[in-house]
N, C-alpha and C positions, 0 to 999 in steps of 0.2 A: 845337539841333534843326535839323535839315536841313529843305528846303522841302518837297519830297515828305510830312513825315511830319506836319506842322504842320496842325491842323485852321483854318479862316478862318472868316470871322464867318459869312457866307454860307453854307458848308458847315456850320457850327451849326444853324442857322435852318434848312436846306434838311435836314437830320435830324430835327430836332424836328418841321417841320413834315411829313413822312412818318410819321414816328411815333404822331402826331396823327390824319393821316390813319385809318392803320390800325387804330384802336385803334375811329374810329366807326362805320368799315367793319362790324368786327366785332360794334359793336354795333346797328347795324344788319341785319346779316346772321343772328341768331341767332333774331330770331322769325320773322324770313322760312323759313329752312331750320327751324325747329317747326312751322310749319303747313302748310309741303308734307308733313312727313313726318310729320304728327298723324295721319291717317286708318289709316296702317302700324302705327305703336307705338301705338296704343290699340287694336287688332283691333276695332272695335264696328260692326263688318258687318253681324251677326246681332241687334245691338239693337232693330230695328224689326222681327224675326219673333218678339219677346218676347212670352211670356204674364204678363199682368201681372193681380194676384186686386182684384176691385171690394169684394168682401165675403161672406157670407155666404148663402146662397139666402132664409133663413128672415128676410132685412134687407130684403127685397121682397116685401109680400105681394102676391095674386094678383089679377088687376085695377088696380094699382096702377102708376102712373109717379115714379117718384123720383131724386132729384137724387143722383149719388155722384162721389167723386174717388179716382185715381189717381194715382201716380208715374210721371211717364213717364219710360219704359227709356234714352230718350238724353237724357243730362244732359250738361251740363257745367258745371265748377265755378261758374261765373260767374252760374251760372243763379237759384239764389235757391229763392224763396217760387213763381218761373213753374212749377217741373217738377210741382206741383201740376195734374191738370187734372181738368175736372169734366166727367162726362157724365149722361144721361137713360139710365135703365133702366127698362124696362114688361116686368115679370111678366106673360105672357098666360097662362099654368098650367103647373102642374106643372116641367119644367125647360125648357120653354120661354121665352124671352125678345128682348127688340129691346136694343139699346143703343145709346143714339144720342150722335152729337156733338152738344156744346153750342150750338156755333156755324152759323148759318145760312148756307145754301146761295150767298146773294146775296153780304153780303162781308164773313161770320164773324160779326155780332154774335152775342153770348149772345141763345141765345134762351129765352124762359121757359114753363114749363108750367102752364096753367090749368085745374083739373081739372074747375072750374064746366060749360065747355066741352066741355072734353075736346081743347082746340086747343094747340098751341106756337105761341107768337106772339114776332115777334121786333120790339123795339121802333124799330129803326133806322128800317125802310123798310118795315114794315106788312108780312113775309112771316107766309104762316100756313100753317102744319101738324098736319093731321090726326092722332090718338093714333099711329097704325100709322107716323109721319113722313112721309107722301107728302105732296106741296104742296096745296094749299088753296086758295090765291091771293097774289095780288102780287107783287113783282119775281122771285122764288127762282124760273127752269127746272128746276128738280128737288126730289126730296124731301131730308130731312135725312142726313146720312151715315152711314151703318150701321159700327159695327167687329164685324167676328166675333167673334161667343163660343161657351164650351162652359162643361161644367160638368163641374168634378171634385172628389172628398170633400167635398161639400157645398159648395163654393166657387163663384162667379162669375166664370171667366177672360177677359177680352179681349185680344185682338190689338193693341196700341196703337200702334202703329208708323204711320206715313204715311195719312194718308185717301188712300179712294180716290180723284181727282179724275179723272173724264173730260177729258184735252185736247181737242185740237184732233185727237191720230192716233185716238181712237176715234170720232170724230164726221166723219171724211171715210173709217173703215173702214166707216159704217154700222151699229156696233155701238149695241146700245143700253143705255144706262148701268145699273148695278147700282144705283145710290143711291136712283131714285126708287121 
């Protein structure tokens, strides 16, 4: 074998170890380039203007606040027993209805409905709301969070997608919040 064609130890080790190289590279590089391009190849844009059905109209009677759950529209595999969410629905008649998040305005606890009352009290930090979910008292600046609903073939639809949350651009536009 001529010198030229003769591989050396060095150039062994200097292959193997590029090859090595590239091989973490790529595996590192393959859930990088899935999650920039997860938002493209899943199209789930329109998941958060999903109507999603709570139940039944006739599963609410009139006067009544009750506890119900949903699937929420944006999943991902990962997600489990969470994509479960639960809200407060209050029948005020006929196909009239509120449908509130569960979670209070201050910083998300479940909050729970006392019909004794007729208050949502949330145990964290003593926030309280009125049947209609406007605040009551205690830390919550707001009422509870409303999702839109309608009703279609007897059904309960909500909007489930993103709560409204007031930042900081509606509160230096001077608008004032839909939630309470």
């Amino acid at each position: 074998m001529s010198n030229e064609t003769m591989l050396t130890r060095r150039g062994l080790f200097m292959n193997i170890g590029i090859l090595f190289n590239s091989l973490v590279a790529v595996a590192l590089a393959v859930p990088i380039v899935r999650f920039l391009f997860s938002s493209v190849s899943r199209e789930r844009r329109d998941d958060y203007l999903a109507w999603v059905p709570l139940g039944s109209v006739n599963e609410f009677p009139e006067g009544e606040t009750r506890l119900a759950t949903f699937r929420n529209p944006y999943v991902m595999p990962t997600d489990g027993a969470t994509v479960n969410t639960a809200c407060w629905v209050r029948r005020i008649g006929g196909d009239q209805f509120q449908v509130f998040a569960v979670n209070c305005a201050h910083l998300g606890c479940p909050v729970r409905w006392f019909p004794q009352s007729g208050l949502f009290m949330c145990p964290c930090h003593g926030g309280v709301y009125y049947r209609d979910g406007s605040r009551a008292s205690g830390p919550p600046e707001r009422g509870l969070f409303a999702y839109p609903y309608k009703v279609e073939s007897g059904l309960i639809l909500i909007r489930a997608g993103e709560l409204p949350t007031p930042g900081a651009s509606a509160a230096l536009a001077g608008k004032k919040s839909t939630c309470a």
